[in-house]
N, C-alpha and C positions, 0 to 999 in steps of 0.2 A: 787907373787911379782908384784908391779905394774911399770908398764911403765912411761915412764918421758915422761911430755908432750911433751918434745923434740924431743925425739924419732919418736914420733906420728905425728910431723909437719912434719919431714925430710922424714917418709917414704909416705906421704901422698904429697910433693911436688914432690918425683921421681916416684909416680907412674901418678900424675896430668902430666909431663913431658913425659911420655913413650904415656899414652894416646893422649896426642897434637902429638906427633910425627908421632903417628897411625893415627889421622886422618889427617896431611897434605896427609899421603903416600898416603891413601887412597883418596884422596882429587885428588892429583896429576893424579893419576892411572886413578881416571875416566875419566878426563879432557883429560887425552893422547888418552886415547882410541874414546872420542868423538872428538877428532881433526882426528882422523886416519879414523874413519867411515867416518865424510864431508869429506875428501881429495878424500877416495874409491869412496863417491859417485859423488864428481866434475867428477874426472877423469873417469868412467863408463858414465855421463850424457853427457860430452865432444866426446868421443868415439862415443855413438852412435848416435850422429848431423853428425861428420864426415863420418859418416857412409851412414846416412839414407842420409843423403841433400846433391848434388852435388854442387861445387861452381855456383857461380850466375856468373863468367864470364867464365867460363868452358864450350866449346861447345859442344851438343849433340853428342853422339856417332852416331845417326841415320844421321845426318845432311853431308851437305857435304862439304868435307875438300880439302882448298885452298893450293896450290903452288907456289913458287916464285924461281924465279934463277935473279942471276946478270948474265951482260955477255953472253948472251945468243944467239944463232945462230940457223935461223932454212932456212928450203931451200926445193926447189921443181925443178921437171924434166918435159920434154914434155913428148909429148905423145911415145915417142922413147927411154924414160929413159934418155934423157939426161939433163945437171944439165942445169937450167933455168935460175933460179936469189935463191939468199943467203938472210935472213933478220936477220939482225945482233939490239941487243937490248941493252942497258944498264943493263934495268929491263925487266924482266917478269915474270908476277903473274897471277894465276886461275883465273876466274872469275866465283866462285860456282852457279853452277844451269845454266849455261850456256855454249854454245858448241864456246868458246872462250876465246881469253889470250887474257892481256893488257900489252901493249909494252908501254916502255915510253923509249925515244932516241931513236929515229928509224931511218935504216940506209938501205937502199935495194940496192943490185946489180941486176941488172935486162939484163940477157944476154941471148936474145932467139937466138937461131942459125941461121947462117947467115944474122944476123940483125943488126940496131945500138940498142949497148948498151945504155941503161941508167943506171942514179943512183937519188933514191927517198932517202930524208930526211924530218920528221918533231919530231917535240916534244914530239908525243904522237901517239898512235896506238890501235886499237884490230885486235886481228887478225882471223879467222873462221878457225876452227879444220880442218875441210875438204878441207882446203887451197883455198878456192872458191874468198876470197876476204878481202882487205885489207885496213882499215879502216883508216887514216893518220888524224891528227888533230894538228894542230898550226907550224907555219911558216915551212910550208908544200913548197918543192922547190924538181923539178925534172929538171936535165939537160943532156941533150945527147951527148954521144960522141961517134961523128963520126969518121971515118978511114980515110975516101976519104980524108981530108982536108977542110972540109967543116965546115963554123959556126956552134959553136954549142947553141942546142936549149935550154933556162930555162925560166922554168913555175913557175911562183910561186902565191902561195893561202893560206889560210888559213884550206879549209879542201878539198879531195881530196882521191874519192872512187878508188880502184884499184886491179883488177882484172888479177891473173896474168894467167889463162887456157887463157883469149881471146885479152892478153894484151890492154885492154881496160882503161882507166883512164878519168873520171867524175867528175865531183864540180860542184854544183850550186851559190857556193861562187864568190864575185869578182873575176877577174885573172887575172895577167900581163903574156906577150912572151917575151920575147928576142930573138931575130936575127942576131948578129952583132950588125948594127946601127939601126937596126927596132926596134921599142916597138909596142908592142898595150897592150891594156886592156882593158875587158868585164866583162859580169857578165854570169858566166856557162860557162863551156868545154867539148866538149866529145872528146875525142883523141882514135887515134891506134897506139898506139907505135911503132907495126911493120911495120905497112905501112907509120909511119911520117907522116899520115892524124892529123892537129889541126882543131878543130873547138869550135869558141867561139861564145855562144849562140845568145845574146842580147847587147844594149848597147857598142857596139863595137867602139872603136875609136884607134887612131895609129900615130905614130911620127916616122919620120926619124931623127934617131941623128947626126948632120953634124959632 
């Protein structure tokens, strides 16, 4: 019996349709599987950058690692253990590679026994680990205060080294004194705090203030 060419179209367009179907699937199938391989290998070639290569602002682990405090207080004694002078800071941060902090607001109580006290202030500071000596920088002002009654003394400078084992205080900087109604200004001071010895270097001149 023969087939009607009908027949013959219709099973030859559902099998043309099954085959198209087969090959999107198949079509589809590879294409997933090659999105899934690049993703595997982004994600693997990603990993091992972070891996191998440390960030570029990331500091050495060998290298040495800096400290900071607000608020900050630090303090020394004589040679009898007793409390000397306080230096009080806003900031204080490491200075890596170095045997020194950097003070910025600086504020010193300076009370050696049996002495007149002072109080140092400036802007800015380092200060030496071993507590040897102390470094004062921008509108730098030390003024004394006395018990007795007595005027008290303010020195002011721009920078102003200080030492507090020999209470000693230095500038090569301009300086003014104040006295009461006395001024002078020079340029350089070497002072002893405890003995109230001032001496200013050079260029010395002085006014009585009526």
């Amino acid at each position: 019996m023969r087939r009607s060419p009908c027949g013959s179209r219709v099973q030859s367009s559902v099998g043309g349709a099954s085959r198209l179907r087969q090959g999107r699937t198949l079509r589809n199938t590879v294409v997933m599987v090659v999105l899934a391989i690049l993703a595997a290998a982004t994600w693997i070639a990603t990993w091992e950058r972070l891996d191998v290569g440390a960030p570029v602002d990331q500091p050495s682990e060998s290298g040495p690692l800096g400290y900071s405090a607000r608020g900050a207080r630090l303090s020394g004694t004589d040679e009898q253990g007793r409390l000397m002078y306080r230096v009080f800071a806003e900031r204080l941060a490491e200075i890596p590679g170095e045997e020194r902090l950097q003070l910025i607001g600086v504020n010193v109580d300076y009370q050696p026994a049996d002495e007149t006290n002072w109080t140092l202030m400036a802007a800015s500071g380092t200060y030496a680990r071993n507590r040897s000596q102390l470094d004062l920088l921008g509108n730098v002002e030390l003024r004394s205060m006395p018990s007795d009654g007595s005027d008290p003394v303010t020195i002011v400078t721009d920078k102003l080294l200080f030492s507090p084992d020999t209470s000693i205080v230095e500038s090569d900087e301009k300086v003014e004194i104040r006295v009461g109604d006395l001024h002078l200004s020079g340029v350089g001071l070497r002072s002893d705090l405890k003995g109230s010895t001032l001496k200013l270097e050079s260029e010395v001149h002085g006014t009585i203030v009526p």
